[in-house]
PQR file with spaces between the fields and no chain letter, atoms N, CA, C, O and H, PARSE charges and radii, in Angstrom:
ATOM       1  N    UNK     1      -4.494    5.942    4.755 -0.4000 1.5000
ATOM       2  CA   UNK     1      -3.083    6.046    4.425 -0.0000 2.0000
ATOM       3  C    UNK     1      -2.982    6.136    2.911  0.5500 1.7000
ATOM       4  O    UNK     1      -3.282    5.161    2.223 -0.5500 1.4000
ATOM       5  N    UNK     2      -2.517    7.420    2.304 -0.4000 1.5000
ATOM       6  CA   UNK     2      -2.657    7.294    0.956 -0.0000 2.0000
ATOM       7  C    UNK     2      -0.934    6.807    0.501  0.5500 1.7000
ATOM       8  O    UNK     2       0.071    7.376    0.929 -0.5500 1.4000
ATOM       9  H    UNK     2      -2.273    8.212    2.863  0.4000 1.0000
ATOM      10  N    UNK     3      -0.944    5.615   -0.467 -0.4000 1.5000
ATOM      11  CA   UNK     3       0.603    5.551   -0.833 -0.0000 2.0000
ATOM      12  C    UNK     3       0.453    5.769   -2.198  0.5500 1.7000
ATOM      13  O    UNK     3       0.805    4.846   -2.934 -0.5500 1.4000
ATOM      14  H    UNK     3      -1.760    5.153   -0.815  0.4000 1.0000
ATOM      15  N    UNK     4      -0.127    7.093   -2.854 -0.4000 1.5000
ATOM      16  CA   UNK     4      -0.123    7.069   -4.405 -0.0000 2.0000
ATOM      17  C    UNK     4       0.821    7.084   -4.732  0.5500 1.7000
ATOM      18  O    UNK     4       1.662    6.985   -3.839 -0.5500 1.4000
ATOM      19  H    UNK     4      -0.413    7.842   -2.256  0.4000 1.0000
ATOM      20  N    UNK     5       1.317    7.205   -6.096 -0.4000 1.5000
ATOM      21  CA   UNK     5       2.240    7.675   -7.027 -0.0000 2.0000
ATOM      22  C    UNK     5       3.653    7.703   -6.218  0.5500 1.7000
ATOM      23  O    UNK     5       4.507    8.589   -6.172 -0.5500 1.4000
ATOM      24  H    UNK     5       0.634    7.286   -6.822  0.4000 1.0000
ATOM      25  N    UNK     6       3.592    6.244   -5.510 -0.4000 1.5000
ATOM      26  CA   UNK     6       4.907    6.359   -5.163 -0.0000 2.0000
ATOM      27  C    UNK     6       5.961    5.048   -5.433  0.5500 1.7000
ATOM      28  O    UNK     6       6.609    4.388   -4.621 -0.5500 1.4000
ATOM      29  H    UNK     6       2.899    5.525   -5.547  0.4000 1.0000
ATOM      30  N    UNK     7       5.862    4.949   -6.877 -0.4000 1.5000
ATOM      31  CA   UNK     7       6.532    3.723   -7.579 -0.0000 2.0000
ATOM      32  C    UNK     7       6.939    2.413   -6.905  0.5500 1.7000
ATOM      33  O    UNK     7       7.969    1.740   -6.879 -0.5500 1.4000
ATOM      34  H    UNK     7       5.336    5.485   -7.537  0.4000 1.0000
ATOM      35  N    UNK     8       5.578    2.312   -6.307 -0.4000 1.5000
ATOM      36  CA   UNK     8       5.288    0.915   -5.379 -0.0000 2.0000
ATOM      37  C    UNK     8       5.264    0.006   -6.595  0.5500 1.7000
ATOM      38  O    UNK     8       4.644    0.350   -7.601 -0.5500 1.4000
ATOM      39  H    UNK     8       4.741    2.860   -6.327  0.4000 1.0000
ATOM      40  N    UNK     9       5.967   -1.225   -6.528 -0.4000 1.5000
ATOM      41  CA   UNK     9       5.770   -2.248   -7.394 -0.0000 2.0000
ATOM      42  C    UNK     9       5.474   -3.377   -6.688  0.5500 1.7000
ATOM      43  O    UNK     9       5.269   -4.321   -7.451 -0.5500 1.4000
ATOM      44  H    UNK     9       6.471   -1.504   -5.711  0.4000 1.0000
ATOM      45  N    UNK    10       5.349   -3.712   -5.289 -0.4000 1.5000
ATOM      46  CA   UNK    10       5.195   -4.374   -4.473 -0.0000 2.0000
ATOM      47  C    UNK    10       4.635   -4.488   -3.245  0.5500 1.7000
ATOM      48  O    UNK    10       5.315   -3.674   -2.620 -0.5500 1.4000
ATOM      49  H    UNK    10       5.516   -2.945   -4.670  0.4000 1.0000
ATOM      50  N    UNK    11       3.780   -4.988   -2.388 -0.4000 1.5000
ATOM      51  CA   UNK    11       3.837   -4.693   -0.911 -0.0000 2.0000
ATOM      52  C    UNK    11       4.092   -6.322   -0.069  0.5500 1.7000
ATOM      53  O    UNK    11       3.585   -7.328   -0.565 -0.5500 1.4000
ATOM      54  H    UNK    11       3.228   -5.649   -2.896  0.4000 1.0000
ATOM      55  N    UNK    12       4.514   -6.364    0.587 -0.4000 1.5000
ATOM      56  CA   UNK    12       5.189   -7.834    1.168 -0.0000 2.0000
ATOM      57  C    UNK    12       4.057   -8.023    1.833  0.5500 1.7000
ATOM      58  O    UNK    12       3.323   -7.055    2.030 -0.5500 1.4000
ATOM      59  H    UNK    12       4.926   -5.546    0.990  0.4000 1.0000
ATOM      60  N    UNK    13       3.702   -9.336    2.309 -0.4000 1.5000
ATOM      61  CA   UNK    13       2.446   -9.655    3.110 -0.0000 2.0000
ATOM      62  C    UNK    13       2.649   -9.441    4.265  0.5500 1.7000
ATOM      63  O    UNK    13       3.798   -9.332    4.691 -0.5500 1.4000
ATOM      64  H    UNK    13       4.299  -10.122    2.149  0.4000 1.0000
ATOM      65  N    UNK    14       1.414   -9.315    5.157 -0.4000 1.5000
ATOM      66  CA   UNK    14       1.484   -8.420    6.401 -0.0000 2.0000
ATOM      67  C    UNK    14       2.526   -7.225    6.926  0.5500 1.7000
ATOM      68  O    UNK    14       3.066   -7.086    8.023 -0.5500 1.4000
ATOM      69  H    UNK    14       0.481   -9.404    4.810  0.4000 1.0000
ATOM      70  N    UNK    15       2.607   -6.292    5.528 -0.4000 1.5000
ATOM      71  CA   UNK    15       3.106   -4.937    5.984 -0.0000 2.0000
ATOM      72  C    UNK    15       2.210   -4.073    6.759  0.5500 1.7000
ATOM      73  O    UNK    15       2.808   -3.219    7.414 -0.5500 1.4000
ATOM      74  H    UNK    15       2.168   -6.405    4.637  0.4000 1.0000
ATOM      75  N    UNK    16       1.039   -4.071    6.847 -0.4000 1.5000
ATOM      76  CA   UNK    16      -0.002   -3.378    7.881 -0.0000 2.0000
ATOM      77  C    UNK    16      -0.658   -4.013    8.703  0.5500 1.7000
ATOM      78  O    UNK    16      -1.655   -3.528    9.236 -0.5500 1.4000
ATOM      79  H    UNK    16       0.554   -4.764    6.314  0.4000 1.0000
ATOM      80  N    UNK    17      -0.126   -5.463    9.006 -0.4000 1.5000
ATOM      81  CA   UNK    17      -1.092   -5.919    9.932 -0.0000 2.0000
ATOM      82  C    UNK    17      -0.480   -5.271   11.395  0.5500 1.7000
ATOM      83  O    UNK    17      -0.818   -5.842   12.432 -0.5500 1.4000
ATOM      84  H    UNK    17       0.685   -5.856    8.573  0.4000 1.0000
ATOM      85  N    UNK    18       0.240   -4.316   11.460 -0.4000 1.5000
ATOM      86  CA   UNK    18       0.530   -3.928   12.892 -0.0000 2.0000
ATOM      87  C    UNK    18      -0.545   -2.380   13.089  0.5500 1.7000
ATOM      88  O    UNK    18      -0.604   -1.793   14.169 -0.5500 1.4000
ATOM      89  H    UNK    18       0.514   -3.853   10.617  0.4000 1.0000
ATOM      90  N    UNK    19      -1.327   -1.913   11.832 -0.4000 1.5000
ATOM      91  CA   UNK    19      -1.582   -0.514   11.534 -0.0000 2.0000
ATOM      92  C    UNK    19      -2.926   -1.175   12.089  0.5500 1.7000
ATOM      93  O    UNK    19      -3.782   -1.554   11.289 -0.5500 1.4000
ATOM      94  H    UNK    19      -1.280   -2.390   10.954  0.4000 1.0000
ATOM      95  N    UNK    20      -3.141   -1.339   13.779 -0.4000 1.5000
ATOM      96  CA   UNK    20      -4.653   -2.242   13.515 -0.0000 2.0000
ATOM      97  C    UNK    20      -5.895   -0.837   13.811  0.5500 1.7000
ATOM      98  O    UNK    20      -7.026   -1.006   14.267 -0.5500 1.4000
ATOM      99  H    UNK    20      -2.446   -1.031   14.428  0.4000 1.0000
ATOM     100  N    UNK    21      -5.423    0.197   13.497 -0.4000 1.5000
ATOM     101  CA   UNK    21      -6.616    1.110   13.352 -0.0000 2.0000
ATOM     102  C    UNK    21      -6.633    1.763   11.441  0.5500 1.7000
ATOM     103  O    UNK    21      -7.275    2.668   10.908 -0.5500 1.4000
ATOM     104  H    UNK    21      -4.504    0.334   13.127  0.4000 1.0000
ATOM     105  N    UNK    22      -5.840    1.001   11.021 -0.4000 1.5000
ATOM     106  CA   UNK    22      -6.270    1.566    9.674 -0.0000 2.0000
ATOM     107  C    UNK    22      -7.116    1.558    8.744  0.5500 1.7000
ATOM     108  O    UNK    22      -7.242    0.492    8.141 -0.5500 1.4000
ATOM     109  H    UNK    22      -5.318    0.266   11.454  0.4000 1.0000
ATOM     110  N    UNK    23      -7.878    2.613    8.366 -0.4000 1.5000
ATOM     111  CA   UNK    23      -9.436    2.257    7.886 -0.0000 2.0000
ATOM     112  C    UNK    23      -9.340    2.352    6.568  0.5500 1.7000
ATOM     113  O    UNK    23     -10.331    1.909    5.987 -0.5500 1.4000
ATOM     114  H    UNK    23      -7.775    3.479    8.856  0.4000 1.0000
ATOM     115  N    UNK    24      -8.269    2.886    5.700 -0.4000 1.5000
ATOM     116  CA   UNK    24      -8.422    2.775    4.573 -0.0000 2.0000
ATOM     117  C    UNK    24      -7.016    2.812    3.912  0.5500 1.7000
ATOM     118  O    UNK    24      -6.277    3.272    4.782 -0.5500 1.4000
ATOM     119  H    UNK    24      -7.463    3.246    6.172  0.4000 1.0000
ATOM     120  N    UNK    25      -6.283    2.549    2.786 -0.4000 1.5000
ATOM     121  CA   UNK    25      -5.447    2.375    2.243 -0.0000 2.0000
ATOM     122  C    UNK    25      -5.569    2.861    0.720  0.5500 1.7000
ATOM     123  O    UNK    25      -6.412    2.275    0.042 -0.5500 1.4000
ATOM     124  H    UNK    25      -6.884    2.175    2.079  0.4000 1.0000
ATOM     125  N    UNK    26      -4.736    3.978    0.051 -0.4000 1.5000
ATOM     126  CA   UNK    26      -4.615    4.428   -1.301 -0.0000 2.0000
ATOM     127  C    UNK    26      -3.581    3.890   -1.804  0.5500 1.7000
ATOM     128  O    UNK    26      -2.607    3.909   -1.051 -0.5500 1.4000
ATOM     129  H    UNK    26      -4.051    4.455    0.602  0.4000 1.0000
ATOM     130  N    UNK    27      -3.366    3.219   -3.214 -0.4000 1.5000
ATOM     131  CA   UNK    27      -2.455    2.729   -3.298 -0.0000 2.0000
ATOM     132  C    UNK    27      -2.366    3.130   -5.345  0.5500 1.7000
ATOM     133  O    UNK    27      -1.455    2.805   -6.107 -0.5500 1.4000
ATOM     134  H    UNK    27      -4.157    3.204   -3.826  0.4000 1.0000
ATOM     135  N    UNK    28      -3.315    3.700   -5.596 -0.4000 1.5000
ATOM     136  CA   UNK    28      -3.641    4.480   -6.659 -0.0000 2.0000
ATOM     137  C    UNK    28      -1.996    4.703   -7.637  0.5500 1.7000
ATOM     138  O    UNK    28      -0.834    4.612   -7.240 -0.5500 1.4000
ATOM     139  H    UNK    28      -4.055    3.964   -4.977  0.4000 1.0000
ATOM     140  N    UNK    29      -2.439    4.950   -8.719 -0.4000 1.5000
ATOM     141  CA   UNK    29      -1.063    5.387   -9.930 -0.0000 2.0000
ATOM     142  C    UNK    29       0.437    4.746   -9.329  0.5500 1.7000
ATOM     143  O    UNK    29       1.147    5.598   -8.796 -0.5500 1.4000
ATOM     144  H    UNK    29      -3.383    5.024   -9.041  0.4000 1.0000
ATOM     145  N    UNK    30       0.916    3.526   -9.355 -0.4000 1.5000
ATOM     146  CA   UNK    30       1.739    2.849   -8.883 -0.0000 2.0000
ATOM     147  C    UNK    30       2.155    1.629   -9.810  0.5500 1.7000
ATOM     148  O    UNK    30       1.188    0.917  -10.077 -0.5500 1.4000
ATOM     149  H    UNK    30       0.338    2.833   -9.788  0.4000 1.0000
ATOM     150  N    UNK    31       3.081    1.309  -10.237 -0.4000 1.5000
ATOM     151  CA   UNK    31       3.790    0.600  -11.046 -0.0000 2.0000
ATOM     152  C    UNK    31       4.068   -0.818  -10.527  0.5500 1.7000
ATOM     153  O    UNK    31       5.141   -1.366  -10.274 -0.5500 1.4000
ATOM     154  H    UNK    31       3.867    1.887  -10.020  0.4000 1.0000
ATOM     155  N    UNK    32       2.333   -1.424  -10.407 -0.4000 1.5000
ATOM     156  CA   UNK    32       2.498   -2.874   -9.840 -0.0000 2.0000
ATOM     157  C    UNK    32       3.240   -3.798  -10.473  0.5500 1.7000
ATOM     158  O    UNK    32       3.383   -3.638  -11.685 -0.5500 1.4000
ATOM     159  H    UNK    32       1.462   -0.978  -10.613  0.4000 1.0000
ATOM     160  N    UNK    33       3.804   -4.828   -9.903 -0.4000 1.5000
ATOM     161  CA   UNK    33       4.379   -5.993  -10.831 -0.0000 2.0000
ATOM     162  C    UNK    33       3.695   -6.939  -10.467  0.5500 1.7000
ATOM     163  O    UNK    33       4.188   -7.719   -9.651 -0.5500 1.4000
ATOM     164  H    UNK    33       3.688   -4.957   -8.918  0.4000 1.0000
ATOM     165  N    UNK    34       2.269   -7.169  -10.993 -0.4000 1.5000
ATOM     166  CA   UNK    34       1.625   -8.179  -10.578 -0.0000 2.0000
ATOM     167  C    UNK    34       1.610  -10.258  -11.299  0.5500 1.7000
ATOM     168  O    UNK    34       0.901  -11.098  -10.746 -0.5500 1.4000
ATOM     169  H    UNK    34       1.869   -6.536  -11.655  0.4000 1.0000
């Protein structure tokens, strides 16, 4: 699942725990607020 460059500043906990075949995650050029 690529989510680049899509002015993600966040992801809430267990937003993919329902994706239970997902093998990989892009999360690349994104404007974390860590």
């Amino acid at each position: 699942l690529s989510l680049q460059i899509n002015q993600l500043q966040s992801v809430p906990d267990g937003a993919f725990d329902s994706l239970v075949n997902l093998e990989t995650l892009n999360f690349d050029l994104n404007p974390w607020d860590c």
